[in-house]
C-alpha positions as CSV (number, residue, x, y, z in Angstrom):
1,X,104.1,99.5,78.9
2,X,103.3,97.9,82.3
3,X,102.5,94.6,80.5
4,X,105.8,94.1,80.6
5,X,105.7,93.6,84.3
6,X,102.5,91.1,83.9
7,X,103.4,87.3,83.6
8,X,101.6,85.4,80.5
9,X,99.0,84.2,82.5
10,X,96.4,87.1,82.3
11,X,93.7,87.5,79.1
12,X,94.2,90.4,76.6
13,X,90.7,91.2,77.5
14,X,92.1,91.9,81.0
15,X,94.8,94.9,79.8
16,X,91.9,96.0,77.4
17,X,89.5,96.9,80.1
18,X,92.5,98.2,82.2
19,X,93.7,100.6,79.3
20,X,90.2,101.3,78.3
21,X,89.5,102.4,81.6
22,X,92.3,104.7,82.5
23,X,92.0,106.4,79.2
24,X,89.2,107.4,79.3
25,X,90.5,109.4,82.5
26,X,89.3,106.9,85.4
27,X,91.4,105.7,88.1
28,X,92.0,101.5,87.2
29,X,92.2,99.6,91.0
30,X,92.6,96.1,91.9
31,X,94.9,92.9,92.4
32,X,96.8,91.9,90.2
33,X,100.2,89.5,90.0
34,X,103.6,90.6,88.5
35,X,106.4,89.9,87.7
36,X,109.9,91.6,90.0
37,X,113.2,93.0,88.7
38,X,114.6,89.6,89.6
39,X,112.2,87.3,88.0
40,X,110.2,86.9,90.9
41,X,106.1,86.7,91.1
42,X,104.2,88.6,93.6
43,X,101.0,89.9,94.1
44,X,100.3,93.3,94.5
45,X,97.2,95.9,95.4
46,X,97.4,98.6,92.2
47,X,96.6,101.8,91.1
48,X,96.9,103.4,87.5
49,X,96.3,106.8,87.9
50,X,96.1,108.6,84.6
51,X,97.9,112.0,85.2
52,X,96.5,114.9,82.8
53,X,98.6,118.3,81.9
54,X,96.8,121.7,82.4
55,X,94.7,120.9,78.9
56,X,93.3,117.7,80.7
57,X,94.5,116.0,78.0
58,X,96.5,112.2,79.6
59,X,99.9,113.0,79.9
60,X,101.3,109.8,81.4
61,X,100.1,107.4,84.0
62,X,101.3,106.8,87.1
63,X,101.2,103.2,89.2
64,X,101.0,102.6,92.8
65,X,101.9,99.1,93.5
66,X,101.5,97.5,97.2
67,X,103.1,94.4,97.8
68,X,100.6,91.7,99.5
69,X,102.2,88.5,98.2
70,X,102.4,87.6,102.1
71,X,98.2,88.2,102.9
72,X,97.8,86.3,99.6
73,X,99.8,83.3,101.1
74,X,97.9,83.6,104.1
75,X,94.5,83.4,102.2
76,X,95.4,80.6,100.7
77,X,96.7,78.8,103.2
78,X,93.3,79.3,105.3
79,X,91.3,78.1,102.0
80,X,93.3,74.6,101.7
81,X,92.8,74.1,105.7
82,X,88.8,75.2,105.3
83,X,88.9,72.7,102.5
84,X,90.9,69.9,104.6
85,X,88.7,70.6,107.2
86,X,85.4,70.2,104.9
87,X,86.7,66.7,103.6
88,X,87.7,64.9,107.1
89,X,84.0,65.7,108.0
């Protein structure tokens, strides 16, 4: 259950549309945060890739995750100087 790897702070709705999505057989992609093997939180670019046997039928699903805690950082650094910016004006 990849939930597991989800901190509290996302809505049920959220896993519903997720799970809804990928079983129905469609590829589930976007940005979520989770949670590391040591406790950490980062933020990652994911795929859930449902994976069907030879029947079609969902066997398992499969999860890409790409770590971009670092461009997240970076985004919201630029945001807080945009809005530092916008306030000294």
């Amino acid at each position: 259950d990849f939930r597991s790897l989800i901190p509290a702070f996302y809505p049920d709705y959220f896993f519903e549309a997720i799970w809804q999505q990928i079983h129905s057989g469609q590829i589930w992609h976007g940005e979520m945060r989770i949670r590391t093997h040591n406790e950490d939180i980062c933020w990652t670019d994911a795929f859930i890739i449902p994976v069907k046997d030879e029947n079609d039928t969902i066997h398992h699903f499969l999860a890409v995750l790409n770590d971009i805690t670092h461009r997240k950082e970076q985004e919201a650094e630029v945001i807080s100087l945009a809005e530092k910016l916008m306030v000294s004006e």
